[in-house]
C-alpha positions in Angstrom: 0.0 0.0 0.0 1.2 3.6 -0.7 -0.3 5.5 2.0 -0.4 9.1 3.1 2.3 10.6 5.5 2.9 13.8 5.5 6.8 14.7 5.7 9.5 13.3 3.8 10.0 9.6 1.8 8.8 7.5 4.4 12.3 5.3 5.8 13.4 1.9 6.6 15.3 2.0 9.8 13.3 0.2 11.3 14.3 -3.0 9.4 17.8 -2.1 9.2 17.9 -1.8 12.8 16.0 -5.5 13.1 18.8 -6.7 10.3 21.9 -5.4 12.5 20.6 -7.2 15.5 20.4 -10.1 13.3 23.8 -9.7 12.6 24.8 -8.7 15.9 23.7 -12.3 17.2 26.1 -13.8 14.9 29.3 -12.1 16.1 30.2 -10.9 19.6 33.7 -9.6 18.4 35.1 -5.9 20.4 34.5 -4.1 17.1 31.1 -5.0 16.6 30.6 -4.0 20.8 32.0 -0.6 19.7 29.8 -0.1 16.4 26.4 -0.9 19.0 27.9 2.1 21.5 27.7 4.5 18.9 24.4 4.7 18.8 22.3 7.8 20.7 21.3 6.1 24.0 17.8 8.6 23.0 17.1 6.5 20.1 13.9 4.6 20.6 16.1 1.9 18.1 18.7 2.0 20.8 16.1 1.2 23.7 15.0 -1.6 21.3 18.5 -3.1 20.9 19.0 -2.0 25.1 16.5 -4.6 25.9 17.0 -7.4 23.1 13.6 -6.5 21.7 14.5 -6.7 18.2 11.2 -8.3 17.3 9.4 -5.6 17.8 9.1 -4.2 14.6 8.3 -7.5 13.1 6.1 -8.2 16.2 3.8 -5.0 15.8 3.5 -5.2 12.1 2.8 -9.7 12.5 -0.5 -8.4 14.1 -1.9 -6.6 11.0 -0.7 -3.1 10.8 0.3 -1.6 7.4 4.3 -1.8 7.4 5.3 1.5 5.4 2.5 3.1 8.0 4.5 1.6 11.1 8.2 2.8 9.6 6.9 6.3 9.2 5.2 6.3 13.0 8.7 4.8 13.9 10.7 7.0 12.4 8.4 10.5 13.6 8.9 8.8 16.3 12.7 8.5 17.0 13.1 12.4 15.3 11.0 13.9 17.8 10.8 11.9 20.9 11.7 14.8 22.8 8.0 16.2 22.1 6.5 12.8 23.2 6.0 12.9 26.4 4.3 9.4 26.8 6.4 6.8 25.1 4.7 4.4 26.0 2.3 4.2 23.7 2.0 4.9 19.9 -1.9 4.9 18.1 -1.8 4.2 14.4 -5.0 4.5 12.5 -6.1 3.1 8.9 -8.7 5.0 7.1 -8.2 2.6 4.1 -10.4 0.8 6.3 -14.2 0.5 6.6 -16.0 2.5 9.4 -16.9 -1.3 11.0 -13.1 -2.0 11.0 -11.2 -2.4 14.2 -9.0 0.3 12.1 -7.3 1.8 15.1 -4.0 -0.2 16.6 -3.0 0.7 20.3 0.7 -0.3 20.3 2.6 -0.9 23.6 5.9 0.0 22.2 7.6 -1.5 25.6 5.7 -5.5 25.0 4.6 -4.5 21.2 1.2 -6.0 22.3 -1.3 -4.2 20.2 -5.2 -3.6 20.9 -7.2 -3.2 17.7 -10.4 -1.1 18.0 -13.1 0.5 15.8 -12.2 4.2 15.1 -14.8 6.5 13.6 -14.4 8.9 10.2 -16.2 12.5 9.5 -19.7 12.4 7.9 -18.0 14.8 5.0 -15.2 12.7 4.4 -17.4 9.3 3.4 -19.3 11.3 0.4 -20.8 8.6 -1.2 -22.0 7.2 2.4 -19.8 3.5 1.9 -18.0 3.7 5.3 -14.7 4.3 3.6 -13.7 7.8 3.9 -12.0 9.2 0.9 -11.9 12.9 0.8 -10.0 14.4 4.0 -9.5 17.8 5.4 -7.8 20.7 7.8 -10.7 22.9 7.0 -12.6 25.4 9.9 -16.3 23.7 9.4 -15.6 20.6 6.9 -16.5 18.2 9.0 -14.1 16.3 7.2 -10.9 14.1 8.9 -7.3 15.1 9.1 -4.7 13.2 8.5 -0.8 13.1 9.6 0.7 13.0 13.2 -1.0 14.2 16.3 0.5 14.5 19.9 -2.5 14.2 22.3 -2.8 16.7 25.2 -5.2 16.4 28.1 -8.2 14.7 29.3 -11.6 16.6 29.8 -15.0 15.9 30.5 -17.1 16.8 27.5 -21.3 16.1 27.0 -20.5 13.1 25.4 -17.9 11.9 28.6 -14.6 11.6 28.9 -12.3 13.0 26.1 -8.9 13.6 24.8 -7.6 16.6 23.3 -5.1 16.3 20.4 -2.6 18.3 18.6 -1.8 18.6 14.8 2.1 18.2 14.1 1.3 17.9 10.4 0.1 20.8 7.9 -2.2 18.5 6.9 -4.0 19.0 10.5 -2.3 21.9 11.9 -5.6 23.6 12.7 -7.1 20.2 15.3 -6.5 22.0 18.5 -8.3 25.1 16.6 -11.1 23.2 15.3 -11.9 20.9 18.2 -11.0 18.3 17.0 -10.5 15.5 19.5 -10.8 11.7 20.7 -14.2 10.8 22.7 -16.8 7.9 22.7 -18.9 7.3 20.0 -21.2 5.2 18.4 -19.5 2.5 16.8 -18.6 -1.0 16.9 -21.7 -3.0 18.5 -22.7 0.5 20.0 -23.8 1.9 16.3 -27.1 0.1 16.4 -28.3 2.4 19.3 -28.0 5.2 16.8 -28.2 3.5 13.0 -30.6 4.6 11.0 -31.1 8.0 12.0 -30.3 11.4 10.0 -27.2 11.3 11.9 -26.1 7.8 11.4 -26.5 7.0 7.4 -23.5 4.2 7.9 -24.4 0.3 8.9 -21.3 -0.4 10.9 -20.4 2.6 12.5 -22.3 6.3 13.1 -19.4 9.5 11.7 -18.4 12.1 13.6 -18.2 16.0 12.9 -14.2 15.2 12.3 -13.2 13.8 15.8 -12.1 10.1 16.6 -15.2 8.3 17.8 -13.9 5.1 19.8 -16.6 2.9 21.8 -18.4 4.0 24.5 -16.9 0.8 26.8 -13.2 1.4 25.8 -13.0 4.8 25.7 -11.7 5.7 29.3 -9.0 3.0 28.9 -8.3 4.5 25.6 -8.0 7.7 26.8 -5.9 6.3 30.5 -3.1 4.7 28.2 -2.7 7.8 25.3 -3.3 11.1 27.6 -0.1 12.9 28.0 1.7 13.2 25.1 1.7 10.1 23.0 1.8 9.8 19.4 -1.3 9.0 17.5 -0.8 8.6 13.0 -3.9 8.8 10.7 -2.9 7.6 7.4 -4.9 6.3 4.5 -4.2 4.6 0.8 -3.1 7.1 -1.5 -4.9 5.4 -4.7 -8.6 6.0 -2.5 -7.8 9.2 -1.4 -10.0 11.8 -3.5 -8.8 15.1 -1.9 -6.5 16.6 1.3 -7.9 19.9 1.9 -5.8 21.8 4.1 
């Protein structure tokens, strides 16, 4: 898949890191002890390699993740870890995906165990009404999703519960904190019946937002325990389904 990311050629070093390690495991020679030193004890490759969790990579993409869309969160990732607050935790979400998709991937980046829940789109970006959004937006009033890198901020206790505030770090979404745009419960997964059918929920599988990130009503608090406080969160899509990216 050729996905979205905003930024520059998406990079591999992620499997060239998994490939040294490889390598390393071969040969325990000084030389090869002094080429593994060199690297910036910051790194989140270096942690990797610190605690002989060179599966990772291949661990977190094994359970169904989009590999080019896990090499560009890695690599955001290990360029500005000094913005991410809470490394714990990394969010990658898949809007190649149908609304009735578990299309959002909760990664433990310290066990690369990763929790697979339904994620909802903006009405505006699903035109045609199929669950697949394809047109995509930074626009005041579009009701349309963003796309790119988010940092997420604070919890708050909004009308609809619990929610998380998020950041833009793209230009694709550079205007989220500005628009509202945030992460709350929603109708969707098994919860979409309560609303299907009405003006407001056209979609069999899961009801769109107004732009935000609608997770389940019975997640959503763990959701929100595990991301709040700086962790990174990546909304990419396919590039050959994408219509537009407004922004």
């Amino acid at each position: 898949m050729q996905h979205f990311a905003f930024g520059a050629k998406t990079k591999t070093r992620a499997i060239f890191s998994v490939l040294l390690i490889s390598l390393l495991s071969l040969v325990t020679t000084p030389s090869h002890a002094e080429e593994l030193s060199e690297l910036s004890p910051d790194s989140l490759f270096s942690r990797i390699l610190a605690k002989n969790q060179h599966t990772l990579f291949e661990t977190v993409v094994a359970q169904g993740i989009e590999q080019s869309a896990v090499e560009a969160a890695f690599d955001y990732f290990d360029a500005h870890r000094s913005e991410i607050k809470n490394q714990k935790y990394m969010t990658l979400v898949d809007f190649s995906q149908h609304i009735s998709a578990k299309r959002m991937h909760l990664i433990n980046l310290e066990t690369g165990e990763v929790e697979h829940i339904e994620v909802a789109h903006a009405l505006n970006s699903d035109p045609e009404r199929t669950g697949f959004p394809v047109v995509f937006g930074n626009v005041f009033n579009s009701e349309k999703t963003a796309l790119g890198f988010f940092l997420t901020l604070h919890d708050y206790q909004g009308t609809l519960g619990r929610g998380l505030a998020l950041k833009g770090l793209s230009v694709t979404n550079s205007r989220t904190f500005q628009r509202k745009i945030v992460l709350h419960p929603w109708y969707v997964g098994s919860e979409h019946s309560k609303k299907y059918g009405s003006k407001e929920c056209p979609l069999k599988g899961g009801c769109p937002t107004m732009g935000c990130f609608g997770v389940p009503f019975a997640s959503s608090n763990a959701i929100i325990d595990k991301l709040k406080a700086g962790s990174l969160l990546y909304a990419f899509t396919d590039l050959s389904s994408m219509r537009s990216n407004d922004y």
